[in-house]
N, C-alpha and C positions, 0 to 999 in steps of 0.2 A: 504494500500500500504506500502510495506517496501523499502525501499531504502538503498544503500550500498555505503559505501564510497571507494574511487577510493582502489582499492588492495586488497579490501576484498571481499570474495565471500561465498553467501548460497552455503553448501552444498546438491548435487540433486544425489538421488539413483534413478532415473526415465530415464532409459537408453535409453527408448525408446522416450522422448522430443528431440526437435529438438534444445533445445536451451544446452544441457546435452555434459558436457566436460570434463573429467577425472574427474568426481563424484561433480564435483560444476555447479554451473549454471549460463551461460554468460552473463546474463542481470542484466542490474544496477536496475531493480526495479521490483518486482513481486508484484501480488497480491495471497492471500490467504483469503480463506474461513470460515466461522466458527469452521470446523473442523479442520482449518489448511493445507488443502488440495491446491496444488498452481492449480491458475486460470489462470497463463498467460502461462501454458504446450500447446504444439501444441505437438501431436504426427506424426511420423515417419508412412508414409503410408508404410507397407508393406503388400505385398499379401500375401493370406493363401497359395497357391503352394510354395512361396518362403521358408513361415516361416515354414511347414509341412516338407519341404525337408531342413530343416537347424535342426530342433528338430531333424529326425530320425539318420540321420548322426552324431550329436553329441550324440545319444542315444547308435548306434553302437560303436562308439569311447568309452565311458564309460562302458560302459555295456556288450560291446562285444556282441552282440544280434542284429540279425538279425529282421528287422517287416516288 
């Protein structure tokens, strides 16, 4: 378990955890794995319709490409 003193924050590239706030992470205490990997991530349910029709529109946007 790592613990963090009041005002400081891990930073979390894990955009998809529900605990994930302009790239730190709001809990005062996580745990990690041997690999380093955090254990206390709860992801973000989203459905594949949602996330399929947010990929291709941003694919169009960039890409200019219709799929």
């Amino acid at each position: 378990m790592i613990f963090f003193n009041e005002g400081e924050f891990m930073r979390c590239e894990n955009l998809f955890c529900v605990y994930w706030i302009n790239d730190n992470c709001s809990l005062d205490e996580i745990y990690l794995d041997i690999q380093g990997s955090c254990q206390s991530c709860i992801y973000v349910d989203i459905n594949e319709n949602d996330l399929e029709s947010y990929r291709r529109n941003h694919f169009k946007k960039y890409e200019g490409i219709n799929l």
